[in-house]
C-alpha positions as CSV (number, residue, x, y, z in Angstrom):
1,X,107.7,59.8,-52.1
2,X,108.3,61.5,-48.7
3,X,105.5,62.6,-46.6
4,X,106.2,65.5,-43.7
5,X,103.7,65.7,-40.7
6,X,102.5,69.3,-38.9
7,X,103.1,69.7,-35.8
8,X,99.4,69.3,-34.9
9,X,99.5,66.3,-36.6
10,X,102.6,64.8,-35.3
11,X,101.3,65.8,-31.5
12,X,98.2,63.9,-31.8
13,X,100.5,60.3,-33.2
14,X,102.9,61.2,-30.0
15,X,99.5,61.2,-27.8
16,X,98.4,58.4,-28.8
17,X,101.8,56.8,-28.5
18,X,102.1,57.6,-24.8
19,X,98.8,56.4,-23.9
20,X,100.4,53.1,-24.1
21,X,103.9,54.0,-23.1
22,X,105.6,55.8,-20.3
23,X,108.3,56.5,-22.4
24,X,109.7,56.5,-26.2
25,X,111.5,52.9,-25.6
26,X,111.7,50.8,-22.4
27,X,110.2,51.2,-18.9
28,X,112.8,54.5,-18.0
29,X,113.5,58.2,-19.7
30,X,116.4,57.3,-22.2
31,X,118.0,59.8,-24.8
32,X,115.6,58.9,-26.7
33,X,113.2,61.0,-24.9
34,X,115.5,63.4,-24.6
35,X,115.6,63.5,-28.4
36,X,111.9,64.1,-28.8
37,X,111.5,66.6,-26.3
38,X,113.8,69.1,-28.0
39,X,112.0,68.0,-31.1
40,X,108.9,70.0,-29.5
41,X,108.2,73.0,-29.5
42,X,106.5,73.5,-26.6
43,X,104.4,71.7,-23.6
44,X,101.6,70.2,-25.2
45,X,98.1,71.4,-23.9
46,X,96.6,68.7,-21.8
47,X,93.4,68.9,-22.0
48,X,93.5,68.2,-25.5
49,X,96.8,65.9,-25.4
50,X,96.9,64.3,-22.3
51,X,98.9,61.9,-22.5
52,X,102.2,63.6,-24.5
53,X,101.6,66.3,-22.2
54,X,101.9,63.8,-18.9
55,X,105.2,62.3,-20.7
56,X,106.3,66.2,-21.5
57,X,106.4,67.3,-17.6
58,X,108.3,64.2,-16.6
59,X,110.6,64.8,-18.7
60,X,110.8,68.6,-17.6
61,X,111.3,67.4,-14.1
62,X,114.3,65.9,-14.8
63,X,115.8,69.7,-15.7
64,X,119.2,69.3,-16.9
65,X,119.4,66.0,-16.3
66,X,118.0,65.2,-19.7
67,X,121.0,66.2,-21.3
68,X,122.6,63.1,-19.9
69,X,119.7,60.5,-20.2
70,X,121.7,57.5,-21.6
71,X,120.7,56.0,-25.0
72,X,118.7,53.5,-25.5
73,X,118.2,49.9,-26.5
74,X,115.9,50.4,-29.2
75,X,115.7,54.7,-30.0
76,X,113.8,53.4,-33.0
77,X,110.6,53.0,-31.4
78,X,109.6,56.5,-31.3
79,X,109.2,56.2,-35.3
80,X,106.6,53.5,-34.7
81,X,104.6,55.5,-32.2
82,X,101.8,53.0,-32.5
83,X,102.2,49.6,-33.4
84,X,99.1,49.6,-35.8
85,X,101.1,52.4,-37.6
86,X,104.7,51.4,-38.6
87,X,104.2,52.6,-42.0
88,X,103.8,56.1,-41.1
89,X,106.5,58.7,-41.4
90,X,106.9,60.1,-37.7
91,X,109.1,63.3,-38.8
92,X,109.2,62.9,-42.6
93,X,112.1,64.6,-44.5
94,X,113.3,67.8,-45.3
95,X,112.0,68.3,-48.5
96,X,109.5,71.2,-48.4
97,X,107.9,70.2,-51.8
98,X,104.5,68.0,-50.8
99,X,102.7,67.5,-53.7
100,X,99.0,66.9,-54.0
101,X,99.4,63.3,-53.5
102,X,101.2,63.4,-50.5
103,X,98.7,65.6,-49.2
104,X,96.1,63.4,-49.9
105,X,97.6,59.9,-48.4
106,X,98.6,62.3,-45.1
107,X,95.2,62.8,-44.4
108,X,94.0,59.5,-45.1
109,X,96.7,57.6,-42.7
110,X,95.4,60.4,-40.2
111,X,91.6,59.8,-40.6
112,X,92.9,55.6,-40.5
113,X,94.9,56.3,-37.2
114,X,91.9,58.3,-35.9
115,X,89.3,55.6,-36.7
116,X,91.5,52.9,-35.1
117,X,91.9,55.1,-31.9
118,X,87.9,55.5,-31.9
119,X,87.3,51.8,-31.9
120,X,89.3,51.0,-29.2
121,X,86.8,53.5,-26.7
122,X,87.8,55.4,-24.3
123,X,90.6,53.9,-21.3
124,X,90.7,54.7,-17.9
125,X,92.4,58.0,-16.9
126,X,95.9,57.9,-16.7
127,X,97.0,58.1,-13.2
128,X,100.4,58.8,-11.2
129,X,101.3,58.3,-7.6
130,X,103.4,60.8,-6.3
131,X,105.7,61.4,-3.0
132,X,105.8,64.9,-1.9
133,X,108.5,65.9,0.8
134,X,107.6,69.4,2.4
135,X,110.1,70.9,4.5
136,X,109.0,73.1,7.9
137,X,110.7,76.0,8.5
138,X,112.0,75.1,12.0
139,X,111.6,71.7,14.8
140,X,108.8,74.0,16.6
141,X,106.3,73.7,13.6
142,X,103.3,71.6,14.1
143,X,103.6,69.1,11.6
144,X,99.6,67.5,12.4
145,X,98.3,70.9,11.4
146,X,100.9,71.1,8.6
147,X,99.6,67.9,7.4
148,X,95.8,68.9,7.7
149,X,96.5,72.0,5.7
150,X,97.7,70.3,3.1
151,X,95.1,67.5,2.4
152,X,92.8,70.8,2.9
153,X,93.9,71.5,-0.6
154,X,91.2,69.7,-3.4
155,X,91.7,70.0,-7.1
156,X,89.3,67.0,-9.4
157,X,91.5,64.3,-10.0
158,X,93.4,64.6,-6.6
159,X,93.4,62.1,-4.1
160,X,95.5,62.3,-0.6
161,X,97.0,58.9,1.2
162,X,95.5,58.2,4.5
163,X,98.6,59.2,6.4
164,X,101.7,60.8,6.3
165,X,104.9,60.4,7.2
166,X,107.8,62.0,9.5
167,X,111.3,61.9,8.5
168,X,113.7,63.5,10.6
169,X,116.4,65.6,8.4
170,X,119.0,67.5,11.4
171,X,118.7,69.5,14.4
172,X,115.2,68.2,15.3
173,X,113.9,69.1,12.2
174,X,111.7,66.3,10.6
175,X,110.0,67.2,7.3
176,X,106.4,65.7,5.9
177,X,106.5,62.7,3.3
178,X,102.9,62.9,1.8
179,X,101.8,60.7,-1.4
180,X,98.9,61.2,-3.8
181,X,97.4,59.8,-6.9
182,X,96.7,62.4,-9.5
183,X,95.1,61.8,-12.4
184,X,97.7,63.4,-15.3
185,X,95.3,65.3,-17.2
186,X,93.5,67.0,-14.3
187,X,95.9,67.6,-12.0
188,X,99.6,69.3,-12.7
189,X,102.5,68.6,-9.9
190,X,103.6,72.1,-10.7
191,X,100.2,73.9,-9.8
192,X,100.3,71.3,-6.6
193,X,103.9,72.0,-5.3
194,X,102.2,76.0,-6.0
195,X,98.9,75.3,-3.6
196,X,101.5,73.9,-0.6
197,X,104.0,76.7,-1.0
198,X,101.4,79.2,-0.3
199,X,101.4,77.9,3.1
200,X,104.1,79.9,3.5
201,X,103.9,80.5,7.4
202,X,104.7,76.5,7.5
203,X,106.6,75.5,4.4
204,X,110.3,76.3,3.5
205,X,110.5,73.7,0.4
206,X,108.7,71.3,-1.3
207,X,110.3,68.7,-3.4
208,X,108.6,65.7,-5.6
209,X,110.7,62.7,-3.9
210,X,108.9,60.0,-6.0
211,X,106.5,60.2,-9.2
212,X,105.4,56.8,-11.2
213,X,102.7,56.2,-13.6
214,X,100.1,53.9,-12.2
C-alpha cells in the first residue's frame, strides 16, 4: 500500500525538517536541494512555514547556480525529513488510486508528526547573519551619511552591527560592507536589498556578500 502526500501536507513535513537543518543533507546546498526546489511549486508562505520558506530563498539566491549544485553524500535524507518520521512516504508514488485506508493512516501519521512537533514547544526564532555590500555611485559620496541612512531603515526582526566597513573597489571608489542578523521569518533579504535601493541619490548596487544561518 502506497500513500501520496498534498502539497499542503508535504510543505508542513519539509518545515518541520528545516527547522533542524540548513539544508536536505549536510552543512552546504547540494543537488539534493536543487531536487526539492523544482519539486515545489512555489515559495512557501512564511509566516505560516517559516522555516522551508528561509531554506526556499537561499536556495533562490543561488539563481542558476542551482543547476550545478553537486550531489550529495547522502540525497536520501530528504525522505526522512524528520528523524522521528522515517516511516513516512515523503512524495509517495504515482498511483492516483488512494483508497479509504490510505486516507485514513495519512491523517493519522499527520496528527502523530503534529503532536510530536507540539511537545517539543516552541524554539527560538531562526536567525541569519548577513553581509550586505552597497556600492556609491561615485568617490565624492559621503559614505557616514550613506551608512546612517541605512541603519535608519527598521523592519521587526532586524538588527544593524555597530559599525561598518570601507572597502575600496577602483578609482577612489570604496563601497559600504554592512552586516545584520535578521530573523528569517520577519525579515526577507529581498524586501531589505529594496529599502537600501530606494536611496537612490546614494546607492548604485547592492549585493548580499555573505548570508549564514545563526
Amino acid at each position: 500500500m502506497s500513500v501520496t502526500l498534498s502539497t499542503t501536507t508535504l510543505n508542513t513535513i519539509l518545515n518541520g525538517f528545516f527547522e533542524d537543518n540548513s539544508f536536505v543533507s549536510g552543512a552546504e546546498a547540494t543537488a539534493a536541494d536543487a531536487e526539492v526546489f523544482k519539486a515545489l511549486s512555489g515559495e512557501p508562505n512564511a509566516k505560516t512555514l517559516p522555516h522551508l520558506a528561509r531554506w526556499y530563498k537561499h536556495i533562490v539566491s543561488k539563481g542558476a547556480a542551482i543547476d550545478s549544485l553537486k550531489a550529495a553524500e547522502a540525497p536520501a535524507a530528504v525522505a526522512a525529513a524528520d528523524e522521528d518520521d522515517d516511516d513516512l512516504d515523503l512524495f509517495g508514488s504515482d498511483d492516483d488510486e488512494v483508497d479509504e485506508e490510505a486516507e485514513k493512516l495519512k491523517a493519522q501519521r499527520l496528527e502523530e508528526y503534529r503532536a510530536k512537533k507540539a511537545a517539543k514547544g516552541p524554539g527560538p526564532a531562526a536567525k541569519s547573519a548577513v553581509t550586505f555590500d552597497v556600492k556609491p555611485w561615485e568617490a565624492e559620496t559621503d559614505l557616514g551619511e550613506l551608512e546612517k541612512l541605512v541603519k535608519d531603515i527598521k523592519m521587526d526582526g532586524l538588527t544593524w552591527a555597530a559599525a561598518a566597513k570601507r572597502v575600496p573597489i577602483a578609482f577612489g571608489v570604496s563601497k559600504l560592507q554592512i552586516n545584520a542578523t535578521i530573523e528569517d521569518a520577519k525579515v526577507s533579504t529581498d524586501d531589505l536589498t529594496d529599502l537600501i535601493m530606494e536611496l537612490e541619490d546614494y546607492v548604485q548596487s547592492v549585493d548580499i556578500a555573505a548570508f549564514m544561518k545563526l
